[in-house]
C-alpha positions as CSV (number, residue, x, y, z in Angstrom):
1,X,-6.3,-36.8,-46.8
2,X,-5.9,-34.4,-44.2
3,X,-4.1,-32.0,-46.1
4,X,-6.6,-31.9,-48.7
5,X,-9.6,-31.0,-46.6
6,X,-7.5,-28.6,-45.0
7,X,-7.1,-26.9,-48.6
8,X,-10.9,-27.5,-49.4
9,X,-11.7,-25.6,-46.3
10,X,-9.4,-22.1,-46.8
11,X,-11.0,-22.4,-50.0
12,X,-14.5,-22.6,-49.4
13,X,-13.3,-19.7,-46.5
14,X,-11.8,-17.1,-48.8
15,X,-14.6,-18.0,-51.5
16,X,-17.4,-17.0,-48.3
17,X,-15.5,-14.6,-46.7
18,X,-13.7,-12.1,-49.3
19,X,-14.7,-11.1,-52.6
20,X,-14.4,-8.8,-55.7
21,X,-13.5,-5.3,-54.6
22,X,-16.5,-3.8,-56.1
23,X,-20.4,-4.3,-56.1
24,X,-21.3,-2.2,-59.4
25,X,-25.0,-2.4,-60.5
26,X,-25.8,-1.7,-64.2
27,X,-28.2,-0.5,-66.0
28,X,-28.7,0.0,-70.1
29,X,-31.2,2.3,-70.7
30,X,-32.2,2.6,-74.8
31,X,-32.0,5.8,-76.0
32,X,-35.3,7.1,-77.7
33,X,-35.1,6.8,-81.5
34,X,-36.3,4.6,-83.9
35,X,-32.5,3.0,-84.6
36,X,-32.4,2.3,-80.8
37,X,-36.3,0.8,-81.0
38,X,-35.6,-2.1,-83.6
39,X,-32.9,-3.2,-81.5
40,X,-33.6,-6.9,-80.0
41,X,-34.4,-5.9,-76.1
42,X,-32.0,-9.5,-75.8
43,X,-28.8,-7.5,-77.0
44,X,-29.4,-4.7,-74.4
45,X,-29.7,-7.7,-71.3
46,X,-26.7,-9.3,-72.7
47,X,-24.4,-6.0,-72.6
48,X,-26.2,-5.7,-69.6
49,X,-24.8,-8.5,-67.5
50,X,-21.8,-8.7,-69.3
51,X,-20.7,-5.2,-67.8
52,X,-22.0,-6.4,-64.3
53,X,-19.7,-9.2,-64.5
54,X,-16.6,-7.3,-65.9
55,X,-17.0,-5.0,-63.3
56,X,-17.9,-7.2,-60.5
57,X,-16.0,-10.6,-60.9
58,X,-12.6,-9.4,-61.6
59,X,-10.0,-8.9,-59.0
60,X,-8.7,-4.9,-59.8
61,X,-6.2,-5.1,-56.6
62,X,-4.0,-7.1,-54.5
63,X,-6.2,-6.4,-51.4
64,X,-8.4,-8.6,-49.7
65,X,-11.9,-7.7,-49.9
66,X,-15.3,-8.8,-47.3
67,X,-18.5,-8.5,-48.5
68,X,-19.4,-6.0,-46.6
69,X,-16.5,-3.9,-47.6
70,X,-17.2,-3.7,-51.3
71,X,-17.4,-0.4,-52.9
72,X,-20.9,0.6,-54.3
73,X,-21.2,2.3,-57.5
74,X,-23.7,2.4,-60.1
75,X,-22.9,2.5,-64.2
76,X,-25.5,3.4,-66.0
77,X,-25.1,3.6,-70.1
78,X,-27.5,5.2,-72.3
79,X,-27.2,4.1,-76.0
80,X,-28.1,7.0,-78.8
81,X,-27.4,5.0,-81.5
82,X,-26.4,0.9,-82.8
83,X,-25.1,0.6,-86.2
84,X,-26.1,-3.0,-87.1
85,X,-26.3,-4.9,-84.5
86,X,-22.9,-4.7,-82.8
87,X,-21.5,-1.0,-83.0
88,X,-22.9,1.1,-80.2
89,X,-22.4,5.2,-79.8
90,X,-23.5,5.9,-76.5
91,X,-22.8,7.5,-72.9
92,X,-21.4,6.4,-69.8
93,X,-22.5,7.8,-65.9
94,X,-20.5,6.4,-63.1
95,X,-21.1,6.7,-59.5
96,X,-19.7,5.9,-56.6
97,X,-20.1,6.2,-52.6
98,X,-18.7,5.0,-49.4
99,X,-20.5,4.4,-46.1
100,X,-19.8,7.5,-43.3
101,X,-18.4,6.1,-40.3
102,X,-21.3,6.9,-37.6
103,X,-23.3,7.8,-40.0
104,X,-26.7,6.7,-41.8
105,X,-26.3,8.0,-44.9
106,X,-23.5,7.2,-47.7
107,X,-21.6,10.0,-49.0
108,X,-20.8,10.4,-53.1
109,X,-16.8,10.2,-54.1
110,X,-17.6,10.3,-57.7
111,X,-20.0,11.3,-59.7
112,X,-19.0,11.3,-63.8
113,X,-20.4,11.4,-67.6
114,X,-18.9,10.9,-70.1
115,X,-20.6,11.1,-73.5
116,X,-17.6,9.4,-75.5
117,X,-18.5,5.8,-75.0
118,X,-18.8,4.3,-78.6
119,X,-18.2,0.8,-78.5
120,X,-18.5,-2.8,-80.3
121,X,-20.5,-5.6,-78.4
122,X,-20.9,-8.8,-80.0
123,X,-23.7,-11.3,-78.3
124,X,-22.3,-14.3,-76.3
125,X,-18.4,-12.9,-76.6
126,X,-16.2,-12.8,-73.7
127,X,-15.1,-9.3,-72.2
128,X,-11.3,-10.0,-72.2
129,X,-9.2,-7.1,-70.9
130,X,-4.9,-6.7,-70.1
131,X,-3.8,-3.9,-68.5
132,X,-0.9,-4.3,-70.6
133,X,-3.1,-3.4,-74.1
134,X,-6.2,-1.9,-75.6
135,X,-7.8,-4.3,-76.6
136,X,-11.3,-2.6,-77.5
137,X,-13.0,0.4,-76.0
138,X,-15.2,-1.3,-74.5
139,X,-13.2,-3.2,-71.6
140,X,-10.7,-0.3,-71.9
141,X,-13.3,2.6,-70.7
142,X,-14.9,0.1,-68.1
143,X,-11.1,-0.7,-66.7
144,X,-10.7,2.9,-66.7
145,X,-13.7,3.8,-65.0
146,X,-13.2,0.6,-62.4
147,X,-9.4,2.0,-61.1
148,X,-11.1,5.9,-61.2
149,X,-14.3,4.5,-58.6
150,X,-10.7,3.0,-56.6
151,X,-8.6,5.6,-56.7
152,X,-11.6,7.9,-55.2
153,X,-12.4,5.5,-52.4
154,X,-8.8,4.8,-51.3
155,X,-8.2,8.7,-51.5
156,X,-10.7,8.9,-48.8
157,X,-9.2,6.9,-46.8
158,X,-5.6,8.3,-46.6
159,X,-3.7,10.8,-48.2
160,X,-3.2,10.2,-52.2
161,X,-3.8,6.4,-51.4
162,X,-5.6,5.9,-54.8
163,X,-2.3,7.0,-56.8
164,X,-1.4,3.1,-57.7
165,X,-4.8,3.0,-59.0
166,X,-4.9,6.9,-60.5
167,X,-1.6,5.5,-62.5
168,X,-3.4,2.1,-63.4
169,X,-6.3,4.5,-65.0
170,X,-3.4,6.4,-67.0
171,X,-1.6,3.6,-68.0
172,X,-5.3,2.7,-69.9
173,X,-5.2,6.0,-71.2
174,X,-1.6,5.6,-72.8
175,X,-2.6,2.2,-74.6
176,X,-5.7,3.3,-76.0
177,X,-3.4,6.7,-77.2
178,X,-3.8,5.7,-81.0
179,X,-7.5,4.1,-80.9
180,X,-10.2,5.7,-83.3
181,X,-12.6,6.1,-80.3
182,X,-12.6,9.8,-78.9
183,X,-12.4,10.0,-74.7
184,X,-8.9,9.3,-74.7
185,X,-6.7,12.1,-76.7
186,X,-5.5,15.5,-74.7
187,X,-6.6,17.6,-77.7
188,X,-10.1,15.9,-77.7
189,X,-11.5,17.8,-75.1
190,X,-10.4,19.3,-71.2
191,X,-13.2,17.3,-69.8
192,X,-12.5,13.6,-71.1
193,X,-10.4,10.4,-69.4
194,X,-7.4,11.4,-70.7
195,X,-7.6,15.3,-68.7
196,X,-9.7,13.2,-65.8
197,X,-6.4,11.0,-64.7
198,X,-3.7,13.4,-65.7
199,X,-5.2,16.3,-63.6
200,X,-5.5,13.6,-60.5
201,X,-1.9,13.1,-60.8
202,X,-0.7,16.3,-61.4
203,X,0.7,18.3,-58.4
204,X,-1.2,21.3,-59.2
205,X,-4.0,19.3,-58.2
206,X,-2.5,18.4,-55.1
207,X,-4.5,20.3,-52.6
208,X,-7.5,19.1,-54.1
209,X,-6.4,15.2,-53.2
210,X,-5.7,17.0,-49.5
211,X,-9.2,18.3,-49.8
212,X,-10.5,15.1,-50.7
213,X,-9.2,13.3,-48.0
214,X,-9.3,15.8,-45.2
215,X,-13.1,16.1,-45.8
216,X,-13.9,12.4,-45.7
217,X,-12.0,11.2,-43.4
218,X,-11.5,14.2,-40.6
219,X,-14.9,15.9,-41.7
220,X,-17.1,13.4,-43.1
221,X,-16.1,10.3,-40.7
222,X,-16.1,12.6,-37.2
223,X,-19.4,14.3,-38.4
224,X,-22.0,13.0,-35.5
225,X,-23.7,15.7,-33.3
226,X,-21.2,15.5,-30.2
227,X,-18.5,16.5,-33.3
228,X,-20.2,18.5,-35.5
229,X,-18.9,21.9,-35.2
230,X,-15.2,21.1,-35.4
231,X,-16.1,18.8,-38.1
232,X,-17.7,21.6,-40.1
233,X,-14.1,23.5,-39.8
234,X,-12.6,21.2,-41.7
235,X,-14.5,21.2,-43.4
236,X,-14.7,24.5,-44.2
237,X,-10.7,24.6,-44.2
238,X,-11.3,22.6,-47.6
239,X,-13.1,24.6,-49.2
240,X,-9.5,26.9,-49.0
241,X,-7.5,23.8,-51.1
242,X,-10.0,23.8,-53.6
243,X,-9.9,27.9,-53.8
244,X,-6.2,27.3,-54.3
245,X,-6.9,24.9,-57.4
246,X,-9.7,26.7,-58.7
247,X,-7.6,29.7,-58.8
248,X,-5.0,27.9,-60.8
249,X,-6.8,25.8,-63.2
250,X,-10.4,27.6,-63.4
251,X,-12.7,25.4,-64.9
252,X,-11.0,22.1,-64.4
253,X,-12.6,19.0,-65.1
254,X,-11.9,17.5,-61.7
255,X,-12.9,20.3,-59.4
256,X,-16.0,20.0,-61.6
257,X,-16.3,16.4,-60.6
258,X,-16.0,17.2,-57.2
259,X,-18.7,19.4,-57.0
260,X,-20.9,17.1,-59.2
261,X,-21.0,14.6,-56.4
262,X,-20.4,17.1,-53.2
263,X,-22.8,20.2,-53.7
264,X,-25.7,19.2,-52.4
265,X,-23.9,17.5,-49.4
266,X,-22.3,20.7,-49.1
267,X,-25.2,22.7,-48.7
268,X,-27.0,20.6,-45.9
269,X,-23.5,20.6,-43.9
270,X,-23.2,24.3,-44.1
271,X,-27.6,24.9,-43.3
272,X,-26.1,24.3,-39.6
273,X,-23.2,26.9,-39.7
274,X,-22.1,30.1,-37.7
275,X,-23.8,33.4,-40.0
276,X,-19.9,33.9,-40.6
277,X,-19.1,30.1,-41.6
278,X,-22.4,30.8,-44.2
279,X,-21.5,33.9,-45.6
280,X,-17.2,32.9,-46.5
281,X,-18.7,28.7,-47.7
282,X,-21.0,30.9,-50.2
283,X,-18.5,33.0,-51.3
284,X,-16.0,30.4,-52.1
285,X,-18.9,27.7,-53.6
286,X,-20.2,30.6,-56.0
287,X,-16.6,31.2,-57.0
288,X,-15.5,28.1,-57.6
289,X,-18.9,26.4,-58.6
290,X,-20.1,29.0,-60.8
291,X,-22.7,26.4,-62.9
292,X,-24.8,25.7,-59.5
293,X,-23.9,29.2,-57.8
294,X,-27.8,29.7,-57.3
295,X,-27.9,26.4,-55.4
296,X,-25.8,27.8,-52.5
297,X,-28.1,30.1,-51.6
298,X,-30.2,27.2,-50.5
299,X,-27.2,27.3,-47.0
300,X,-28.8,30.4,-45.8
301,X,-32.9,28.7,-45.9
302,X,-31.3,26.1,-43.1
């Protein structure tokens, strides 16, 4: 009897204490067209909560997870067009952020579209997903995208600490290899899943994985007033890894990600700077950010 209530209790403790490792809120928003309009508003709710609970109620790691230490990210799907009722061509955004440790604010990790997220969704079905096969696209790009939001925030944390989960993402990628859906081929595109993940693990991209975690966790983490200059240096120092991929792969998908979540962070850490800090941050952001190289001249109005 004792035994047993000892066993209820650890239960009812892990069940209050830890959870899920991520807290992902969803949203389905109908894309404007008159295909889109005759859609029951039911269907959209349905795919709705069914992604919230894919994403939210399965266990992606081995780690144990409090509540407080879930990882917030946002999914946000806009549908262009439903064939039927069940055959869905639309677009995925995902987003991501951790807390900064001091801080009030939460910074971005990842920031993504992806406009290759044609799926089939039939009411009232269970989202059943193996890591081991593609089963549909639909679990298979929100498994993808789930392992990508942890391989960001454990990269924060310590150096290339998200590579069990950057390999989990490419293993995905390998499965759905011979599906009809587009997102996952190498000759698709350079800016899909399949370039996403295979960049992350290449070591050309290494000093972009330094970057990443030298910036959160000895720039982002130490950056309260008593700290802020020295944290701004190393900042600054990786703006120098990312030079050194930029100059490699121009134009690649990731260092394009990067700045998708970090530019305008960017610019109200370097408002604050020495003139000289300005003028080489500018330099290096225009070069290796060319599609927001107007934006940085928004450091020099701080």
């Amino acid at each position: 009897m004792l035994k047993t209530a000892l066993i209820i209790v650890f239960t009812l403790f892990l069940s209050v204490g830890f959870s899920q490792e991520l807290n992902c809120n969803v949203r389905i928003i109908r894309g404007q067209n008159a295909q889109t309009a005759q859609v029951d508003e039911a269907v959209f709710t349905e795919l709705e909560t069914s992604i919230r609970d894919f994403m939210n109620n399965k266990r992606w790691t081995t780690d144990m997870y409090k509540v407080e230490e879930r990882i917030d990210c946002e999914i946000q799907v806009t549908v262009n067009q439903v064939e039927g009722q069940d055959r869905f061509q639309a677009e995925i955004q995902v987003t991501s952020s951790r807390p900064v440790y001091n801080g009030n604010m939460p910074t971005t990790l990842f920031n993504f579209n992806d406009p290759d997220f044609n799926f089939r969704y039939v009411r009232n079905a269970r989202l059943d997903w193996s890591i081991d096969q593609h089963r549909d696209n639909l679990t298979s790009v929100l498994a993808f995208y789930a392992y990508m939001v942890l391989a960001y925030d454990y990269d924060s944390f310590s150096l290339e600490g998200g590579t069990p989960y950057f390999t989990k993402a490419q293993q995905i990628v390998t499965n759905a290899s011979n599906a009809p859906e587009t997102g996952w081929k190498s000759n698709e595109s350079i800016s899909n899943r399949y370039w996403l993940v295979e960049n992350a693990l290449h070591s050309a991209f290494k000093p972009l994985r330094k970057c990443f975690y030298e910036y959160h966790r000895l720039g982002m983490d130490t950056f309260y007033e008593a700290n802020m200059a020295e944290s701004r240096k190393v900042i600054s120092k990786c703006l120098n890894y990312l030079q050194q991929v930029y100059n490699s792969r121009p134009g690649a998908v990731n260092v394009q990600a990067f700045y998708r979540a970090k530019s305008e962070e960017l610019i109200e850490i370097f408002k604050k700077a020495t003139p000289q800090e300005k003028t080489r941050a500018i330099e290096i952001l225009k070069k290796t950010d060319p599609l927001n190289s107007s934006k940085y001249d928004g450091i020099n109005k701080g």
